[in-house]
Backbone bond lengths (Angstrom), bond angles and torsions (degrees), N, CA, C in turn:
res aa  C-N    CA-C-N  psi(-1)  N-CA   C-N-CA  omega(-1)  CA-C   N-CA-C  phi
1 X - - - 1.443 - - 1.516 107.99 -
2 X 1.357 114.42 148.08 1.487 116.33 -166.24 2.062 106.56 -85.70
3 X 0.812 104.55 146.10 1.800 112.39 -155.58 1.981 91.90 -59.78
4 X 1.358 102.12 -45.52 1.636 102.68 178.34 1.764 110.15 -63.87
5 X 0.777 116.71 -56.48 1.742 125.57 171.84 1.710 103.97 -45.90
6 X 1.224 104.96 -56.88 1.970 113.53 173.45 1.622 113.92 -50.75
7 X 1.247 104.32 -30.14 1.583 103.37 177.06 1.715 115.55 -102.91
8 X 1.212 112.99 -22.59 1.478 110.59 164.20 2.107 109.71 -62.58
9 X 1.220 95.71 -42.92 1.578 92.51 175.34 1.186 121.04 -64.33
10 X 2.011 114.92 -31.25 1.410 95.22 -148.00 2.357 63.01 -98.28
11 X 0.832 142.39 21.50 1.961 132.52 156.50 1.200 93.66 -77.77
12 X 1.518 128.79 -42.51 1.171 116.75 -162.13 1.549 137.56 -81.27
13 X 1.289 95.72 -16.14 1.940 133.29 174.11 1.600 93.26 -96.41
14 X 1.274 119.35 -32.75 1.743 87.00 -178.50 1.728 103.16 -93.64
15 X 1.184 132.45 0.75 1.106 149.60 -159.98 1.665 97.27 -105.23
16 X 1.115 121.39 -8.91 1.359 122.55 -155.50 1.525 86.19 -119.40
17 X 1.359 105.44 -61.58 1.733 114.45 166.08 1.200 118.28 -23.94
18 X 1.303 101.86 -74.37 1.375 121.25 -179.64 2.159 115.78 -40.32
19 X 1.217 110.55 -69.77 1.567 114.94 174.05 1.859 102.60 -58.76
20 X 1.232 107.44 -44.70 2.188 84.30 177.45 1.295 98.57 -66.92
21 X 1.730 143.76 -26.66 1.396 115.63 179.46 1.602 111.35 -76.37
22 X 1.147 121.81 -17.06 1.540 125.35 173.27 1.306 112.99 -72.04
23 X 1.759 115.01 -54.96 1.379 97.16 159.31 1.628 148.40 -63.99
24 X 1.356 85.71 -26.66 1.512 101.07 157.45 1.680 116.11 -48.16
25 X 1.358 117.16 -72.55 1.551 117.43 172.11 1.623 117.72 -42.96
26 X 1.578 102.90 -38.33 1.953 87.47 -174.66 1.540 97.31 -91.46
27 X 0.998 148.74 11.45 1.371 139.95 138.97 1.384 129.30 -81.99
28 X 1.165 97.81 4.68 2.076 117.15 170.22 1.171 83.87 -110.61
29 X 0.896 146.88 -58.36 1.929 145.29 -171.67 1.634 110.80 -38.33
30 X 1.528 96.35 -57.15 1.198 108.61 -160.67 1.622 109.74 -83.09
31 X 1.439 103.04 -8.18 1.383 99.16 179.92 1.241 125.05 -105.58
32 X 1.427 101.31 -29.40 1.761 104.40 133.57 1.498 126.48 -33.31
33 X 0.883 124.71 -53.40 1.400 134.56 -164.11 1.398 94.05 -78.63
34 X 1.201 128.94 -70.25 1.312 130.70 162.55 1.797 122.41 -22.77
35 X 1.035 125.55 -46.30 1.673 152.85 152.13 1.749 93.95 -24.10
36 X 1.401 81.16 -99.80 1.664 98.34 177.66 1.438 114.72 -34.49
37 X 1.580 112.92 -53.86 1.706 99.05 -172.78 1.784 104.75 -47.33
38 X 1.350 90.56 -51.32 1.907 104.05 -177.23 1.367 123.25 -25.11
39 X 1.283 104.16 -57.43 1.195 129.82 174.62 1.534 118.14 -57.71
40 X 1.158 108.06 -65.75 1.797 115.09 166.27 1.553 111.10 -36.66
41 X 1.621 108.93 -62.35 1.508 113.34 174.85 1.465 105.91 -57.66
42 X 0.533 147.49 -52.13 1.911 136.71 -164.74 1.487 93.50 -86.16
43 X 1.262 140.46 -17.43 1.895 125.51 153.00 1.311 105.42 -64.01
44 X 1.633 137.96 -51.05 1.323 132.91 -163.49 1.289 103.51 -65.56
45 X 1.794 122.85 -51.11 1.074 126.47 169.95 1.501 148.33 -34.81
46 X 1.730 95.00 -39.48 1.247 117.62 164.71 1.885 113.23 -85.79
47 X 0.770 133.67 -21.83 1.639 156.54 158.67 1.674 106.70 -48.81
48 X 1.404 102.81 -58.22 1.870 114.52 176.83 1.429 93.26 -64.02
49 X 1.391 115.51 -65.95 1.456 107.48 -169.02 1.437 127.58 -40.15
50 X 1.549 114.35 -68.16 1.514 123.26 161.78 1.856 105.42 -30.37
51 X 1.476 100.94 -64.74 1.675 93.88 175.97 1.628 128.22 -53.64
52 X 0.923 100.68 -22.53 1.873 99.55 173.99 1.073 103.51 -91.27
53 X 0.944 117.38 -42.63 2.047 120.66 173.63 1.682 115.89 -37.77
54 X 1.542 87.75 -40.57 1.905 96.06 -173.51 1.462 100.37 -83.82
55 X 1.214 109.79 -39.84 1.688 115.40 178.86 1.218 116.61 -29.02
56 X 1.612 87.78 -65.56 1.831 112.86 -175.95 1.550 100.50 -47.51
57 X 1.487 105.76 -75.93 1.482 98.46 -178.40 1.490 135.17 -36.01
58 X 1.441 106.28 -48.24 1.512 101.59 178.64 1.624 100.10 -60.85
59 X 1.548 120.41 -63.30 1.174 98.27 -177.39 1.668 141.62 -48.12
60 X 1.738 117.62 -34.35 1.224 97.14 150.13 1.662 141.18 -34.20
61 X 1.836 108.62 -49.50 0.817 140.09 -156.83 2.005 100.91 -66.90
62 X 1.449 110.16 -38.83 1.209 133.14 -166.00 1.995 94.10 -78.62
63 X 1.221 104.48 -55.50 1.725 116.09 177.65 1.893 104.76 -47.77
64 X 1.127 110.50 -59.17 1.269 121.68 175.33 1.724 124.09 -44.03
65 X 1.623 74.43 -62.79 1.889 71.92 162.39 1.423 124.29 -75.61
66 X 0.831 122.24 -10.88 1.632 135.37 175.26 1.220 103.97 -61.49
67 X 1.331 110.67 -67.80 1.273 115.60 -167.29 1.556 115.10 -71.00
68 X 1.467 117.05 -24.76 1.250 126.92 176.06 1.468 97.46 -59.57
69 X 1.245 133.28 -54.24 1.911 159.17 -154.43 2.185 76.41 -70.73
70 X 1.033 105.45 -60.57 1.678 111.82 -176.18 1.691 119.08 -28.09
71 X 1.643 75.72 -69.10 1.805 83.22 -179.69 0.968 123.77 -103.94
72 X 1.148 135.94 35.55 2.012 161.00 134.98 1.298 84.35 -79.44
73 X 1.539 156.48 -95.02 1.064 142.10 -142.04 1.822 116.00 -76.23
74 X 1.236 95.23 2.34 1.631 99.91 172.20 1.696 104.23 -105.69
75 X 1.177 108.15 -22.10 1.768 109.35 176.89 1.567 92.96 -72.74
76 X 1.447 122.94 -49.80 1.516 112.34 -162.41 1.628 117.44 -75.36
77 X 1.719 128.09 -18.03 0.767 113.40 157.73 1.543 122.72 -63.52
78 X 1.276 102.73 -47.58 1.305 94.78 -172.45 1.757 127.55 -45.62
79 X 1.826 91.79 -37.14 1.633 99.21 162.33 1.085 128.11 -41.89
80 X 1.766 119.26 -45.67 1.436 134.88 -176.09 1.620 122.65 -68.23
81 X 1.796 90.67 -25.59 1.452 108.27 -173.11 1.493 97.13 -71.57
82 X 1.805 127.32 -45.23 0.989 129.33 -156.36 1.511 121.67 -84.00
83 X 1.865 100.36 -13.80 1.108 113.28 163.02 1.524 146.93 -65.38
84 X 1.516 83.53 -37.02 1.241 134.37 174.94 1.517 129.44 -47.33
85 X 1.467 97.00 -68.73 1.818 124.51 151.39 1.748 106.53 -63.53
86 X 1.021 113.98 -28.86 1.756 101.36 -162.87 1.632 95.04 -90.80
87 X 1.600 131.19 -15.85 1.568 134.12 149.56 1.054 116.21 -63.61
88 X 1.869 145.06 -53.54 1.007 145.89 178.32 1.381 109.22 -61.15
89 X 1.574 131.04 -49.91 1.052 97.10 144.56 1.584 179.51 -71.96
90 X 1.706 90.26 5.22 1.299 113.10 161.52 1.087 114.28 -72.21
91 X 0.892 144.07 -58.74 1.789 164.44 134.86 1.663 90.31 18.19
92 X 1.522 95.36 -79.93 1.372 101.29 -164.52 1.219 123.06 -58.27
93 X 1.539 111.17 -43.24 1.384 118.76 159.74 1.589 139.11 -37.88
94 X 1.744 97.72 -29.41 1.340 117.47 173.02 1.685 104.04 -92.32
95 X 1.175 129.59 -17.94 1.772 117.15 -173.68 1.350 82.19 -91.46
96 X 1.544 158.43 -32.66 1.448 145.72 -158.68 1.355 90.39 -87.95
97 X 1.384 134.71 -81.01 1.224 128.46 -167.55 1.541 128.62 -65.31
């Protein structure tokens, strides 16, 4: 092989070298980076989770008392109801007699 031709090949093999070790590095770069995003997402993920978890709970927690708040205020009408009738009929009892 002619010494000028021998050195265009061996520019062209180290030149060749050279860009797969560059691509080599930004595909370690990027997969790093990639890593980390990963990582971040499965913290936020786990973060939502715990947070809907508590959500849920309070909101059960909120239904419960609601409904507790429900039927205390359905016992007390009924008190009022019974009060109510047990005056009208005094009432009435007093305009007949």
């Amino acid at each position: 092989m002619e010494p000028c031709r021998a050195a265009a090949v061996d520019d062209q093999l180290a030149s060749t070298s050279e860009i797969q070790s560059q691509l080599s590095s930004v595909v370690y770069d990027l997969s790093q980076q990639m890593q980390v995003a990963m990582e971040n997402m499965l913290k936020m993920i786990n973060e939502i989770d715990q947070s809907s978890t508590e959500v849920t709970e309070d909101l059960e927690k909120s239904k419960d008392s609601a409904l507790e708040r429900k039927k205390t205020l359905e016992e007390q009408k009924e008190d009022f109801q019974r009060a109510a009738y047990a005056i009208l009929n005094m009432l009435n009892n007093q305009e007949s007699g």
